[in-house]
C-alpha positions as CSV (number, residue, x, y, z in Angstrom):
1,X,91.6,54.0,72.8
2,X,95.1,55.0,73.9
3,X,95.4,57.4,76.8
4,X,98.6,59.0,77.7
5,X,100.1,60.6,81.0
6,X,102.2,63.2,80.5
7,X,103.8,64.6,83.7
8,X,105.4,67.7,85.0
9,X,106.8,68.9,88.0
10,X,107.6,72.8,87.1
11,X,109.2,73.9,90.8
12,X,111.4,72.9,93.6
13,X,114.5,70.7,93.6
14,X,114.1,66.5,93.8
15,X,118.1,66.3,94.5
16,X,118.4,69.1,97.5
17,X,118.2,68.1,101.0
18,X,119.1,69.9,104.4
19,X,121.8,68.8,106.7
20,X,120.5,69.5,109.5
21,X,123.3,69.8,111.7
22,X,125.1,72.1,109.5
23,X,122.1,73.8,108.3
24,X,123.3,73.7,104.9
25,X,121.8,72.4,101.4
26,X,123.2,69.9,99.5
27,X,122.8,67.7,96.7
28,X,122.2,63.7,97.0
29,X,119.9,61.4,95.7
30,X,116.5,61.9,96.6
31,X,115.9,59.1,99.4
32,X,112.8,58.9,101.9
33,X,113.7,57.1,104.7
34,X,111.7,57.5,107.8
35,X,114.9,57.2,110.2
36,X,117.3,60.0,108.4
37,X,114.0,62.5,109.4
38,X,116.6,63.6,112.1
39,X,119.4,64.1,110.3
40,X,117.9,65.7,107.0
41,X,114.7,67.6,105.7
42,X,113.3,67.6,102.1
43,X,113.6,71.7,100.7
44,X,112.0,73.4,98.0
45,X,114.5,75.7,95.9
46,X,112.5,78.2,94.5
47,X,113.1,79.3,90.5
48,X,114.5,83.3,89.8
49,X,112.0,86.0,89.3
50,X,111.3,86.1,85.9
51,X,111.8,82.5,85.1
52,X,109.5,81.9,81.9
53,X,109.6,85.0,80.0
54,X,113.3,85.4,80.2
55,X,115.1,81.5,80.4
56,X,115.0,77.9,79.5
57,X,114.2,75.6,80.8
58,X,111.4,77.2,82.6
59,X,109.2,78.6,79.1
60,X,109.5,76.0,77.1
61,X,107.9,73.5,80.0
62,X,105.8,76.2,81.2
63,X,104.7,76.4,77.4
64,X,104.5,72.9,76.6
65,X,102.7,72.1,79.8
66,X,100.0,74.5,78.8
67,X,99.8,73.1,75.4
68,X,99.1,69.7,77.0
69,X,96.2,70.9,79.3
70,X,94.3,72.4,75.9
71,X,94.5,69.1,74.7
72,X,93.6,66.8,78.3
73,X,90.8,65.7,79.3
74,X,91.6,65.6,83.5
75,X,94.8,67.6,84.9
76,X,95.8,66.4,88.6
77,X,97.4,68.9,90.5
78,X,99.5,67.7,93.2
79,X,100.5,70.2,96.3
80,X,100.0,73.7,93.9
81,X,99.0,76.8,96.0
82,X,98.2,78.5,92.7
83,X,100.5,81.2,94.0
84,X,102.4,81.0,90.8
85,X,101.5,83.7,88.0
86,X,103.2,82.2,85.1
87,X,101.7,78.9,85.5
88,X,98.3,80.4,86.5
89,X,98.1,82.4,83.7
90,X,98.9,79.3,82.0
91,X,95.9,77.4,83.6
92,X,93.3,79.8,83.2
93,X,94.4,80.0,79.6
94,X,94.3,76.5,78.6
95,X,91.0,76.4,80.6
96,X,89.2,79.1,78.7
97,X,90.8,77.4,76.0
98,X,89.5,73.7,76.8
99,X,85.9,73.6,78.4
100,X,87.0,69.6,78.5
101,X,89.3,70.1,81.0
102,X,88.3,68.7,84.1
103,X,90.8,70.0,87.3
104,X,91.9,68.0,90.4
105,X,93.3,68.8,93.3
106,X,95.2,66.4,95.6
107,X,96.7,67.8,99.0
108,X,99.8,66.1,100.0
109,X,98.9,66.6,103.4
């Protein structure tokens, strides 16, 4: 039986860090080295107001990510506060939707 993975990361910026120094945000490659911790911080840039109902890219991933959750078996959640409404509303939908759909949390902390 085939199983796919199908991934989505619907907030925040992978190419933004923090100059620390100059307090300002710029955009590099996404790196992870433990000795640039001084010089630079990871940053999460935060989507408009409004974001699904009004622009792309934001509905049609929010849409197609909810399509995929009718249709999973297990969705892994990975550092989500749940504090989003669109993608809640999303969530509860395809879970009302999907009695199949088994939820896990992981905490990156």
């Amino acid at each position: 039986m085939k199983k796919n993975v199908v991934l989505f990361k619907l907030h925040g910026s992978v190419n933004s860090m923090l100059v620390k120094a100059r307090r300002e945000i710029v955009r590099t490659q996404p790196f992870h080295q433990q000795a640039d911790v001084m010089r630079y911080a990871n940053v999460l840039i935060y989507p408009a107001t409004h974001k699904v109902a009004t622009t792309e890219p934001y509905f049609t991933a929010y849409d197609y990510c909810g399509r995929c959750c009718e249709q999973s078996q297990v969705l892994l959640t990975i550092g989500y506060s749940f504090r989003d409404y669109d993608a809640l509303a999303r969530l509860r939908s395809s879970l009302a939707f999907n009695p199949h759909l088994t939820l896990a949390l992981l905490s990156p902390d």
